[in-house]
KOLROKOL-726072 format. One line per field, with one value per residue: residue number from 0; x, y, z of N, C-alpha, C in turn. Coordinates in nm, 4 decimals, decimal comma. Example, Ala and Ser with C-alpha at 12.3 -4.5 7.8 and 13.67 -1.06 7.14 Angstrom:
! KOLROKOL-726072
num	c(0	1)
n.xx	c(1,3190	1,2850)
n.yy	c(-0,5690	-0,2250)
n.zz	c(0,7800	0,7080)
ca.xx	c(1,2300	1,3670)
ca.yy	c(-0,4500	-0,1060)
ca.zz	c(0,7800	0,7140)
c.xx	c(1,3200	1,2900)
c.yy	c(-0,3300	0,0030)
c.zz	c(0,7800	0,7870)
! end
This chain:
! KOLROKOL-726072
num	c(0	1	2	3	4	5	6	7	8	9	10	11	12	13	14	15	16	17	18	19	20	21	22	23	24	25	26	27	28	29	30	31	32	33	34	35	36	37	38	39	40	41	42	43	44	45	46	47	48	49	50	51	52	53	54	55	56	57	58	59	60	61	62	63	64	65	66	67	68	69	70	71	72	73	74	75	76	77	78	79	80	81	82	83	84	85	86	87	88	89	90	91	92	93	94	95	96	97	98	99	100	101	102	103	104	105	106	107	108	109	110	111	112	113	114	115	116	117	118	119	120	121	122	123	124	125	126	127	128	129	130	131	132	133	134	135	136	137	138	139	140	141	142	143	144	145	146	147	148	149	150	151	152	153	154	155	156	157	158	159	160	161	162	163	164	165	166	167	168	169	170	171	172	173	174	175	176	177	178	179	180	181	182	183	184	185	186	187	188	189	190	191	192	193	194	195	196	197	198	199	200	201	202	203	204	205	206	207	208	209	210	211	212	213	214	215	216	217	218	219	220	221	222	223	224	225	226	227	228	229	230	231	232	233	234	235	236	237)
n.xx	c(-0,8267	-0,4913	-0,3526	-0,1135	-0,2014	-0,4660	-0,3424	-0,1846	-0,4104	-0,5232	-0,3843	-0,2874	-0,4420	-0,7320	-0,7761	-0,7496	-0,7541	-0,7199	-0,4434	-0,3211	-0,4425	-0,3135	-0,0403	0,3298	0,4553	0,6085	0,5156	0,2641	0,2810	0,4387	0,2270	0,0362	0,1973	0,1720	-0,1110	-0,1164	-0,0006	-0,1286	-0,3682	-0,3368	-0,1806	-0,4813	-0,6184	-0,4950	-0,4982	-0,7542	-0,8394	-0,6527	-0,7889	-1,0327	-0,9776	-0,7984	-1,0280	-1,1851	-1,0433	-0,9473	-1,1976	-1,2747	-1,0760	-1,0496	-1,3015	-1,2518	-1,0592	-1,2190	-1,3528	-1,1567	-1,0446	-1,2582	-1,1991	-1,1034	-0,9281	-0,7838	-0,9398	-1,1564	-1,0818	-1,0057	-1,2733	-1,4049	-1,1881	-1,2731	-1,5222	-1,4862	-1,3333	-1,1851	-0,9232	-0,6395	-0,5400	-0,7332	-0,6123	-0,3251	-0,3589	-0,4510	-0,2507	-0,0765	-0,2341	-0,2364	0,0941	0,0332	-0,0547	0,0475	0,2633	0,4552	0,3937	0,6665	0,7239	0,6659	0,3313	0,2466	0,0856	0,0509	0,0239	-0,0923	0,0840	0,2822	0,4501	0,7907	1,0703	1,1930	1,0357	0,7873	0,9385	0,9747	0,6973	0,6500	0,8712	0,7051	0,5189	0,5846	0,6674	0,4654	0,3360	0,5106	0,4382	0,1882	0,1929	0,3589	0,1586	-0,0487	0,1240	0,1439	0,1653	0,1532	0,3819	0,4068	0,3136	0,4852	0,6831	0,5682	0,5290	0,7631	0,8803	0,7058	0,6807	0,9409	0,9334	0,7330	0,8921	1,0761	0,9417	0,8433	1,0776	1,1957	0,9471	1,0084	1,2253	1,1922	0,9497	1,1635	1,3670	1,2018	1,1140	1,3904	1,4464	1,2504	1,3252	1,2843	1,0534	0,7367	0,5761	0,3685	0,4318	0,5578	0,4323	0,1966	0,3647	0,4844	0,3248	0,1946	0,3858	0,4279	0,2328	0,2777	0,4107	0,2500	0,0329	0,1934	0,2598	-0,0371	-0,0309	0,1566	0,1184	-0,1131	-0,0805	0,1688	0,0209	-0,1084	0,0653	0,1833	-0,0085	-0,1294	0,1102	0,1236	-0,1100	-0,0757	0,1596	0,0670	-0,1653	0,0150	0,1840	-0,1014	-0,0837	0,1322	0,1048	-0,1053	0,0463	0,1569	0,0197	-0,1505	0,0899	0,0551	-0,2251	-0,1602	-0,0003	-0,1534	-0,3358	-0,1937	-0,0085	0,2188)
n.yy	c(5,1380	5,0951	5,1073	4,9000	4,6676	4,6467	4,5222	4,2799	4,1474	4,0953	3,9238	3,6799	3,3814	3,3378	3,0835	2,7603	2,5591	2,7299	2,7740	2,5403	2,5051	2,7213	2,6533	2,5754	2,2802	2,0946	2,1191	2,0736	1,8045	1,7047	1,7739	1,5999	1,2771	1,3444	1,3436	1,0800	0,9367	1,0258	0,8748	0,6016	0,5711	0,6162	0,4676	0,2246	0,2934	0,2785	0,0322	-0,1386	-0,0331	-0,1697	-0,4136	-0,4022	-0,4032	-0,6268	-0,7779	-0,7466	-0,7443	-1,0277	-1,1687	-1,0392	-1,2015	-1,4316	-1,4838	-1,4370	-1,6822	-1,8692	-1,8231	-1,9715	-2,2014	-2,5814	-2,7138	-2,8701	-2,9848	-2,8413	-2,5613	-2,6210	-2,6726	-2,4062	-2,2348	-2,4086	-2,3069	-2,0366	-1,9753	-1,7814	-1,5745	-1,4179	-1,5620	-1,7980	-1,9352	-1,9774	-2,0861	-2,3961	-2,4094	-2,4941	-2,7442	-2,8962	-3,0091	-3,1038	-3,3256	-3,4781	-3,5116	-3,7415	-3,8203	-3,8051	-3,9132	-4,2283	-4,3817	-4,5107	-4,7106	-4,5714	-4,3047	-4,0877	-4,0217	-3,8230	-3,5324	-3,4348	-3,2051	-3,1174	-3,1473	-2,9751	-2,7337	-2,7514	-2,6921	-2,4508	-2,2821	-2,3702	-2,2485	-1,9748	-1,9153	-1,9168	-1,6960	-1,4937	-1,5332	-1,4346	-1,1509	-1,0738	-1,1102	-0,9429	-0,6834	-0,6324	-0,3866	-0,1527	-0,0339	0,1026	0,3255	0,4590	0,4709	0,6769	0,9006	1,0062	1,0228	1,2060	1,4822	1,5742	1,5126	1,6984	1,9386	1,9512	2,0127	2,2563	2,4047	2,3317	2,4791	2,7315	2,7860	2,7471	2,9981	3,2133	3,2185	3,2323	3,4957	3,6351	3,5658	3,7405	3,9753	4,1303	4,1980	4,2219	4,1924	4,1040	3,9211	3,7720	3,6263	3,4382	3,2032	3,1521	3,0511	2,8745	2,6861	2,6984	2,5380	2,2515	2,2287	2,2178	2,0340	1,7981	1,8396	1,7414	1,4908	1,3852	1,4205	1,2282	1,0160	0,9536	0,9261	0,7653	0,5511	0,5091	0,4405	0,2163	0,0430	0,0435	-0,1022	-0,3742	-0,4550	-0,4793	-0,6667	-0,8579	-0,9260	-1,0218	-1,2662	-1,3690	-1,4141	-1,5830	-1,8438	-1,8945	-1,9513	-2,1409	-2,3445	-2,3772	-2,4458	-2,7217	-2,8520	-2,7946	-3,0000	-3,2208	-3,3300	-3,2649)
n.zz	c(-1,2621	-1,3721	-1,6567	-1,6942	-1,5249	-1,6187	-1,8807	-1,7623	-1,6189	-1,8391	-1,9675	-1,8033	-1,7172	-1,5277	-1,3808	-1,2709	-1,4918	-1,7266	-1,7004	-1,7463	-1,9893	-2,1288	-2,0724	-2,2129	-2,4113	-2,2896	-2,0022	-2,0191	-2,0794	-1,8483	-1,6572	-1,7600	-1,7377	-1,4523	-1,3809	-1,4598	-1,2785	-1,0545	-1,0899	-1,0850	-0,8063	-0,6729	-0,7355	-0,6236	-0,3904	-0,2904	-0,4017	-0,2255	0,0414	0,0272	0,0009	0,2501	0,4350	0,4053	0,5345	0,7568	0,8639	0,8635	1,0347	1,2577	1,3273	1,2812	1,4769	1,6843	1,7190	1,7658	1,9878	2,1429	2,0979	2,2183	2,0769	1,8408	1,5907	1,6591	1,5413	1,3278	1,1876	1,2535	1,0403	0,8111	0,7709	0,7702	0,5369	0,2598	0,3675	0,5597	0,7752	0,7915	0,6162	0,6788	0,9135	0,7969	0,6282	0,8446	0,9050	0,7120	0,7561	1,0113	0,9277	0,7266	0,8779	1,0374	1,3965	1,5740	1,8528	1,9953	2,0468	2,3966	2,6292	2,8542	2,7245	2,4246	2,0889	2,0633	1,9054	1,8355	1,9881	1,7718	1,5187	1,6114	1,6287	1,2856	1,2876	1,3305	1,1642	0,9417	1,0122	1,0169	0,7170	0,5723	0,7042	0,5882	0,3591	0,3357	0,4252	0,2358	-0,0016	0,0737	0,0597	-0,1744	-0,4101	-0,2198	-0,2524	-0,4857	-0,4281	-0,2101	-0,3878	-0,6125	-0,4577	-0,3524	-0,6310	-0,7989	-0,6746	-0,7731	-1,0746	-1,0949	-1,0341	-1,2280	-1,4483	-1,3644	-1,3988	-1,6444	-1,7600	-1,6955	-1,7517	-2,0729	-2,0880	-2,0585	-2,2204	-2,4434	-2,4229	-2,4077	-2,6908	-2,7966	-2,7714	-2,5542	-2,2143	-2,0504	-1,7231	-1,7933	-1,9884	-1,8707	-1,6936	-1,7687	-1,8219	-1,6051	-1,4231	-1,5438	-1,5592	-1,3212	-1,2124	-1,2685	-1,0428	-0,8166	-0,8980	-0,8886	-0,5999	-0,4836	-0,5793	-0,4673	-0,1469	-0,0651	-0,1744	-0,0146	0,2496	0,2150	0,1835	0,4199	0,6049	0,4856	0,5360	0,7932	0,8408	0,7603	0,8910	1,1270	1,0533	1,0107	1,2718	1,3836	1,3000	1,3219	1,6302	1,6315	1,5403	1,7009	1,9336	1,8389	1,8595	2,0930	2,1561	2,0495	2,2658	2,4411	2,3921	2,4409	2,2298	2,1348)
ca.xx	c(-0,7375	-0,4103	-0,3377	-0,0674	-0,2577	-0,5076	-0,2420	-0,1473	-0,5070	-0,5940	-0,2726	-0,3115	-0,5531	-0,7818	-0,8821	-0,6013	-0,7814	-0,6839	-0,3455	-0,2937	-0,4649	-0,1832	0,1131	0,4018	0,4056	0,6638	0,4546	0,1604	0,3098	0,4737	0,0365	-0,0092	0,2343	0,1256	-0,2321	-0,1457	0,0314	-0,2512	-0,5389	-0,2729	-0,2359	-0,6027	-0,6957	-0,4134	-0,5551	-0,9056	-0,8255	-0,6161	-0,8469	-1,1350	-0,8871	-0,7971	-1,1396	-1,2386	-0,9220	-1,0013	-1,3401	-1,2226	-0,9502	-1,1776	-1,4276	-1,1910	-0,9668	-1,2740	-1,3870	-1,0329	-1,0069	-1,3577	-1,2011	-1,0717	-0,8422	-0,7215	-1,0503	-1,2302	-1,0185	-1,0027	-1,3907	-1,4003	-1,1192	-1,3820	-1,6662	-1,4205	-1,3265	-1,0886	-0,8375	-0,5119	-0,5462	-0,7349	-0,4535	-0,1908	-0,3718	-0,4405	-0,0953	-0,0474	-0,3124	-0,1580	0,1757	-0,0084	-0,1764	0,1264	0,4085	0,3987	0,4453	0,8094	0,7567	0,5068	0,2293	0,2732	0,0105	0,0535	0,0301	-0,0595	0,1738	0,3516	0,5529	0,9048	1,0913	1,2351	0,8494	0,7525	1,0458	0,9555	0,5490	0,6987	0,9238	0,5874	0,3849	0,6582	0,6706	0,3197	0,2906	0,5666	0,3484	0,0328	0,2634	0,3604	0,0581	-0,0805	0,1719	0,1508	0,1281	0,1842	0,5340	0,4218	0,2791	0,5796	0,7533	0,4780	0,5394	0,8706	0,9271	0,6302	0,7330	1,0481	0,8622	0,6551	0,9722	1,1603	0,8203	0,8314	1,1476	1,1769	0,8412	1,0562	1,3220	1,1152	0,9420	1,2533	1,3830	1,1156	1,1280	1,5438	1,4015	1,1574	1,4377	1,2557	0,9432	0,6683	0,5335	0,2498	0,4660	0,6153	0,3187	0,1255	0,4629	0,5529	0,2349	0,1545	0,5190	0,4131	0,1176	0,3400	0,4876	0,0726	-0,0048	0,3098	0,2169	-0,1528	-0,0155	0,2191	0,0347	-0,2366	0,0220	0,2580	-0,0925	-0,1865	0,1284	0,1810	-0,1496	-0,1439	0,2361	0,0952	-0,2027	0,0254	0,2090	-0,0593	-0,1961	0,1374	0,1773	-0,1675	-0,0483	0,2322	0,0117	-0,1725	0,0893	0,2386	-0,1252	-0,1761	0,1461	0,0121	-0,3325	-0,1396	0,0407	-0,2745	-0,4316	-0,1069	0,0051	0,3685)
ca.yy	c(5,0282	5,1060	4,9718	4,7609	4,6151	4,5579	4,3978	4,1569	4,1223	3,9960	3,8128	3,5725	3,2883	3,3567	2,9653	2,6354	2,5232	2,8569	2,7847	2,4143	2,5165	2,7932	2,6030	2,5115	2,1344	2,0199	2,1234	1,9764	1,6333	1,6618	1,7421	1,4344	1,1972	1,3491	1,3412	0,9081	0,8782	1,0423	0,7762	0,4687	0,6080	0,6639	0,2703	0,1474	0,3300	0,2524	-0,1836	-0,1839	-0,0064	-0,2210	-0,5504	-0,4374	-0,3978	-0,7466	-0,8972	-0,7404	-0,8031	-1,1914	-1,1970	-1,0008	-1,2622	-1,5696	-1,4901	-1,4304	-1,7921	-1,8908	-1,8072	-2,0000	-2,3525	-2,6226	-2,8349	-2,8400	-3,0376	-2,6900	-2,4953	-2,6613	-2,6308	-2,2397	-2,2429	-2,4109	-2,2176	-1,8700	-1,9388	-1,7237	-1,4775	-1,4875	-1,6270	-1,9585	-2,0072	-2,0144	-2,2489	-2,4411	-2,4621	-2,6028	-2,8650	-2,9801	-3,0429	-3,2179	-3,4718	-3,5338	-3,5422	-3,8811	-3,8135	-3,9128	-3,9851	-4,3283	-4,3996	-4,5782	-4,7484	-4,4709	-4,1348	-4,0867	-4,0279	-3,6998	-3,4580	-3,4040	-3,1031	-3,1045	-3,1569	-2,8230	-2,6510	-2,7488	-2,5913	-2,2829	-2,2821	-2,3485	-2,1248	-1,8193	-1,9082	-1,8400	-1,5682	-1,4644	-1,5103	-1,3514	-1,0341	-1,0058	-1,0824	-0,8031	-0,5408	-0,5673	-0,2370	-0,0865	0,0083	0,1757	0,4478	0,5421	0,5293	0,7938	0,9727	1,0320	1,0863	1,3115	1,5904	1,5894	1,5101	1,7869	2,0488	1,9079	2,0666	2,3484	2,4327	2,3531	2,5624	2,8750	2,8263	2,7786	3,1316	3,3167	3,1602	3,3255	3,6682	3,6479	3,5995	3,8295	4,1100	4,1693	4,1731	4,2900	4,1372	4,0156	3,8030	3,6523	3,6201	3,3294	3,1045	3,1029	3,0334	2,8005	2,6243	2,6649	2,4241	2,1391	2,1514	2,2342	1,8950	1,7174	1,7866	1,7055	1,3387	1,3204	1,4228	1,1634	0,9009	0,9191	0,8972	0,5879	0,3874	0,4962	0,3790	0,0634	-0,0190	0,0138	-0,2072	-0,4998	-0,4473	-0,5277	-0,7987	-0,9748	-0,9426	-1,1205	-1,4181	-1,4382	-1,4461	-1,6798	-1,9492	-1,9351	-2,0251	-2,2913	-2,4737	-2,3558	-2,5203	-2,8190	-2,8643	-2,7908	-3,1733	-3,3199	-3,3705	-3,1730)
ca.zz	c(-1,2980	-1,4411	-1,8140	-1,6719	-1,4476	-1,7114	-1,9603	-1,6884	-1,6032	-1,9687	-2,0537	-1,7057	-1,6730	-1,3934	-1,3636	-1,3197	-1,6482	-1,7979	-1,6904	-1,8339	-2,1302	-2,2220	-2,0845	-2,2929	-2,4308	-2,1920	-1,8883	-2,0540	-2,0792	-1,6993	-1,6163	-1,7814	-1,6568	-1,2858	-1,3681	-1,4630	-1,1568	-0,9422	-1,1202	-1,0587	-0,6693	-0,6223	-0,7745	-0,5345	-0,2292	-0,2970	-0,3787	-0,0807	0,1191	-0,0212	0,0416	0,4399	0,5242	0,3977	0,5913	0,9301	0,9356	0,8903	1,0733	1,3922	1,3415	1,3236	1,6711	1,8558	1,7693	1,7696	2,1356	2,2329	2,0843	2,2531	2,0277	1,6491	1,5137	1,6207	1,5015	1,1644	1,1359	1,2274	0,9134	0,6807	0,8422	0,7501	0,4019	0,2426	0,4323	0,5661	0,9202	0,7412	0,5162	0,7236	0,9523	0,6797	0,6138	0,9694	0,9304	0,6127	0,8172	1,1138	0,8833	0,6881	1,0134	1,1578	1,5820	1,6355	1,9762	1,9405	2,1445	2,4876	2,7002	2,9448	2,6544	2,3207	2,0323	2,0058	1,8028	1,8677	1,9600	1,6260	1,4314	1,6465	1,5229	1,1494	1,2139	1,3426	1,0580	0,8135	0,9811	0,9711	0,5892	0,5468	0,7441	0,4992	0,1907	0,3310	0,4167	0,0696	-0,0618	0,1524	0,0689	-0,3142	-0,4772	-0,1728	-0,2712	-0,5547	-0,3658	-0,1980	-0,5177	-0,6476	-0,3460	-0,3849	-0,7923	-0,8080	-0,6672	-0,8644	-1,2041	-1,1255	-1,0207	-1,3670	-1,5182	-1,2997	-1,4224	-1,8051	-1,8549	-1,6758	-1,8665	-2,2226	-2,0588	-2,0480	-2,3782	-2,5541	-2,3795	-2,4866	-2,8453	-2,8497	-2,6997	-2,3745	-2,2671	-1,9489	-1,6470	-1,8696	-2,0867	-1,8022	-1,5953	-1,7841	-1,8625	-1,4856	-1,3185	-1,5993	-1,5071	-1,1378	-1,1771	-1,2456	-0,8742	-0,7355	-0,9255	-0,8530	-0,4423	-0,4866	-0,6349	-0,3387	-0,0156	-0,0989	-0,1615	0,1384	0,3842	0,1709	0,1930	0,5885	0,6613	0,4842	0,6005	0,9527	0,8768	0,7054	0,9805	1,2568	1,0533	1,0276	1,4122	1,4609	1,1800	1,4186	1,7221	1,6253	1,5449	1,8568	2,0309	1,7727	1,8747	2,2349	2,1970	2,0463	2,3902	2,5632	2,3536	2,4221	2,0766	2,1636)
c.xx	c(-0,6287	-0,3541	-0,2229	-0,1368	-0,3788	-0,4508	-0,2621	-0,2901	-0,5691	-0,4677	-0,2771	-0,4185	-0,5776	-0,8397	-0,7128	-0,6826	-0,7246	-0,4952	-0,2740	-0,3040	-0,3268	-0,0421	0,1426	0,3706	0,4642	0,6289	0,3456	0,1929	0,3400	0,3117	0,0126	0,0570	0,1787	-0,0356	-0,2466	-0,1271	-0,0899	-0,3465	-0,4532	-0,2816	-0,3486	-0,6300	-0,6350	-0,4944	-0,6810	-0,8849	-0,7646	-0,7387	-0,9670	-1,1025	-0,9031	-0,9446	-1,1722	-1,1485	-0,9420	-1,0916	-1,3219	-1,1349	-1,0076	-1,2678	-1,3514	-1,1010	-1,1050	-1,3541	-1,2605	-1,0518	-1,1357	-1,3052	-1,0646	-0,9940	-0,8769	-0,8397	-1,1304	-1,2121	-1,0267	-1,2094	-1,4253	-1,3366	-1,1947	-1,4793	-1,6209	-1,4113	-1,1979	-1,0156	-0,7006	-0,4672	-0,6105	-0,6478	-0,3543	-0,2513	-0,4245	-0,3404	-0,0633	-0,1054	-0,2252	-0,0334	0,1356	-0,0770	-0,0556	0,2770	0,3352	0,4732	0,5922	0,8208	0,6402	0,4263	0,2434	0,1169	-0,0239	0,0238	0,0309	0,0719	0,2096	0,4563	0,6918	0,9436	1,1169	1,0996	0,8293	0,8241	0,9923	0,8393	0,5600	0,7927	0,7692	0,5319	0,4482	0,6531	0,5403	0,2468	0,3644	0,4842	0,2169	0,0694	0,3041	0,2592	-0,0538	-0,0129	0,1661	0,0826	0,1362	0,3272	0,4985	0,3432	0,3596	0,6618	0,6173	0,5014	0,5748	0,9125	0,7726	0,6709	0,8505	0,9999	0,7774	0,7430	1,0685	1,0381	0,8419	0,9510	1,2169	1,0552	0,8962	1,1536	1,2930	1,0114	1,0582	1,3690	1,3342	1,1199	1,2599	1,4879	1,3871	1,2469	1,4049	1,1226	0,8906	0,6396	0,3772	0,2709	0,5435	0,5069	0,2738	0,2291	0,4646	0,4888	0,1758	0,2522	0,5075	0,2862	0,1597	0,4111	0,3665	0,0822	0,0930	0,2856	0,0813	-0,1773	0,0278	0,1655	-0,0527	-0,1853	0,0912	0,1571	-0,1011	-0,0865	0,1451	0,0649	-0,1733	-0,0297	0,2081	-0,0334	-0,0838	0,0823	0,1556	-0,0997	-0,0849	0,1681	0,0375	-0,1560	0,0262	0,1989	-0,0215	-0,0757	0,1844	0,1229	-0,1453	-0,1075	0,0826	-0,1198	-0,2740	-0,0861	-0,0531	-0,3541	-0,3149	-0,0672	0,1529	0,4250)
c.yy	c(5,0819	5,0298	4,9092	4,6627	4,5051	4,4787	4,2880	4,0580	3,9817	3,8870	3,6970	3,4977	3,3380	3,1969	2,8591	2,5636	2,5831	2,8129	2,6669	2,4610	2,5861	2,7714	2,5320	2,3613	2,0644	2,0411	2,0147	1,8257	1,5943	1,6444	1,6267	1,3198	1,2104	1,2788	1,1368	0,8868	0,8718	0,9465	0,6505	0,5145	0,5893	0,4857	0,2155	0,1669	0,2257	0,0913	-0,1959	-0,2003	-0,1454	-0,3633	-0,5584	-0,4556	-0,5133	-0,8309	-0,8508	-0,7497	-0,9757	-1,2489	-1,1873	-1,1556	-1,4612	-1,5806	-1,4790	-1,5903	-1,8609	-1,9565	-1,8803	-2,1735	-2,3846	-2,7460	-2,7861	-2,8748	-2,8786	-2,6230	-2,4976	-2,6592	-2,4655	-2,2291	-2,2470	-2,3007	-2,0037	-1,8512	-1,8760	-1,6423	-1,5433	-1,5638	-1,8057	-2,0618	-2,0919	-2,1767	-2,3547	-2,5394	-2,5763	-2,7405	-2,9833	-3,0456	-3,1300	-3,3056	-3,5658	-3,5961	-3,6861	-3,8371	-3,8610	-3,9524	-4,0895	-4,3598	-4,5314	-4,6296	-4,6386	-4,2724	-4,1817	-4,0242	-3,8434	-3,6427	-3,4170	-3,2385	-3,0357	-3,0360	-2,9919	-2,7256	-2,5944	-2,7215	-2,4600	-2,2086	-2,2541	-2,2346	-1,9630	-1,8005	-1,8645	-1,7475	-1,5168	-1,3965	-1,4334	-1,1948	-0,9835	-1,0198	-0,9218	-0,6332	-0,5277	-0,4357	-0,1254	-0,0390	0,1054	0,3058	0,5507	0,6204	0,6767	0,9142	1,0934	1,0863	1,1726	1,4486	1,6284	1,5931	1,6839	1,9586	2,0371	2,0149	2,1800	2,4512	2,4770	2,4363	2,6894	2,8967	2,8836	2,9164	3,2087	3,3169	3,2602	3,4620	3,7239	3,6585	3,6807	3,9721	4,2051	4,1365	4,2234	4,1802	4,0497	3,9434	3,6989	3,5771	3,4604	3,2353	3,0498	3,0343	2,9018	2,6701	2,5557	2,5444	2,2520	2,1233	2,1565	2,0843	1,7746	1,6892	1,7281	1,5883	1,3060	1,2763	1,3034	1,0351	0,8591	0,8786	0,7483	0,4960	0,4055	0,3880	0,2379	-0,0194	-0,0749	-0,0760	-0,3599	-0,5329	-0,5437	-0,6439	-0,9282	-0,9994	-1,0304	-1,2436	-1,4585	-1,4918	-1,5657	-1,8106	-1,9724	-1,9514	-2,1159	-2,3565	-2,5015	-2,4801	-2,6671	-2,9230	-2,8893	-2,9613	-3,1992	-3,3680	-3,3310	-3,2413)
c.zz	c(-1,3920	-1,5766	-1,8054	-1,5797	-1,5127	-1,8343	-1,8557	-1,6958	-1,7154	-2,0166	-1,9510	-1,6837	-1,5611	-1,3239	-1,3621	-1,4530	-1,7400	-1,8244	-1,7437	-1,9634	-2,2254	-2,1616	-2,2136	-2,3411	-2,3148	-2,0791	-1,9539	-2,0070	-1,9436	-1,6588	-1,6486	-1,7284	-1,4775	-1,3042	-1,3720	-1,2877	-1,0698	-0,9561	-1,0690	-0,8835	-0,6524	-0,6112	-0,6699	-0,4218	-0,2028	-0,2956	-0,2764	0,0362	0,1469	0,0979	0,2493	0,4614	0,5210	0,5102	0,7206	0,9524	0,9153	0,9695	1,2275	1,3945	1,3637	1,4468	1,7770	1,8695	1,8038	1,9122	2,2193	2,1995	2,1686	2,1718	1,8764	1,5661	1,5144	1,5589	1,3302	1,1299	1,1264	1,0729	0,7794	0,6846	0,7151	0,6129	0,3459	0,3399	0,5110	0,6592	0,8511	0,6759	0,6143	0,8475	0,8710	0,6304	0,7256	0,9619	0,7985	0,6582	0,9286	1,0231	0,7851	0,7597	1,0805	1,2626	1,5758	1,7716	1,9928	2,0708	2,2503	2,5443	2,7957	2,8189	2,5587	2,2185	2,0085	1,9192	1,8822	1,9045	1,8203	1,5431	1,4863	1,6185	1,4141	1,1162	1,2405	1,2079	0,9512	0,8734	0,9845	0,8022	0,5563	0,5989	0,6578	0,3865	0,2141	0,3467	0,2926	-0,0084	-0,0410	0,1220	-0,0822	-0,3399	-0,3886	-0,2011	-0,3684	-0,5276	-0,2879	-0,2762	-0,5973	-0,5874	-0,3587	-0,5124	-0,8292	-0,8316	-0,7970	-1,0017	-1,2090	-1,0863	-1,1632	-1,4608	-1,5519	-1,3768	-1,5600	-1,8277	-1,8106	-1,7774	-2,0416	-2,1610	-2,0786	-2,1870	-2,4755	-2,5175	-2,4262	-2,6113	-2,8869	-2,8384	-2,5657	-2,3880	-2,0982	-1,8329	-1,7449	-1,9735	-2,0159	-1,7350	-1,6501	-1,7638	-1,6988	-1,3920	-1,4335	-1,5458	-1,3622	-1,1305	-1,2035	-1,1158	-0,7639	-0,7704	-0,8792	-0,6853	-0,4230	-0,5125	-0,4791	-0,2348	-0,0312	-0,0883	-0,0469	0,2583	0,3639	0,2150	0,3381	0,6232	0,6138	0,4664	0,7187	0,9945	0,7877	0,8097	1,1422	1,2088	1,0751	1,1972	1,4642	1,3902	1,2899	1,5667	1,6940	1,5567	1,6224	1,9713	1,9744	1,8219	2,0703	2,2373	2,1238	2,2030	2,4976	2,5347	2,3967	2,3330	2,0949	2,3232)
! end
């Protein structure tokens, strides 16, 4: 072993502990802001995750009775039957509008009393609004995973960068200096853009993945209140 080899040897962390430990302060603090971000990411993933699973196993379980009823009274018992999630709501919503709409077209001897074109308009109208609100209820906090994503990296090349500079700072000071006085600063420096991608990658999967489930659920919200006004049509109520 050559005694530069062993300088370097002993002046370089052999461990990324090693290498936090003897970074500068202003790396330190970038490690720490990354290291928040990464625990705020992780909680997000994980309550989402937690969240979808509860909402498609309710959502699965309320279209497949959905699709076995024959008129709005059923429908509205499945609803109770279901409980929370976002498919009950919104019909929900609907029922609240059929109990408060009086029929504008009135009941004849020949046909009961129906809803106007207009009236069917104004539950397509409600029930886009509350597919609305269950979509944003659904995507909270997902945003802040992109945003993580995105200013990560950068937080953690701002790091990357000020701990080279405060390296080469001090080597100017000092009036030069070896591969083993640069060695720790740079690789210490370099672990703010390791940690900075290790926030990211993790992040960008999470919000894809639960863009493209928000996504899907809002497409079966919407589904399903364009069969509601359907199975209204089917009683004759429309």
């Amino acid at each position: 072993m050559t005694p530069l080899y062993a300088q370097v040897e002993a002046a370089v962390p052999t461990s990324a502990w090693g290498l936090i430990t003897t970074a500068d302060l202003v790396t330190q603090v970038v490690l720490a802001v990354l290291l928040v971000m990464s625990l705020v990411s992780w909680t997000v993933m994980v309550a989402k995750w937690r969240e979808f699973r509860s909402v498609q196993r309710t959502t699965a379980d309320f279209l497949a009775e959905f699709e076995r009823a024959n008129s709005v009274a059923e429908v509205a018992a499945i609803s109770r039957k279901a409980g929370a999630g976002p498919l009950p709501r919104v019909f929900q919503r609907a029922e609240v509008f059929l109990t408060e709409t009086r029929p504008a077209m009135a009941a004849t001897p020949e046909r009961s009393a129906k809803f106007s074109a207009s009236q069917v308009e104004a539950l397509h109208l409600v029930l886009d609004a509350q597919t609305d609100r269950e979509r944003d209820a659904l995507s909270r906090f997902i945003p802040s995973l992109a945003m993580i994503a995105s200013a990560s990296p950068l937080i953690g090349l701002l790091g990357t960068v000020l701990g080279i500079i405060q390296t080469f700072v001090g080597l100017s000071s000092a009036g030069g200096g070896t591969l083993a006085a640069v060695g720790p600063g740079v690789g210490a420096a370099l672990t703010a853009t390791a940690m900075a991608l290790a926030v990211a990658i993790p992040a960008v999967f999470g919000y894809n993945v639960f863009a493209n489930r928000v996504n899907r659920i809002e497409g079966e919200l919407q589904g399903f209140g364009s069969e509601l006004i359907a199975l209204l049509v089917r009683e004759g109520r429309v």
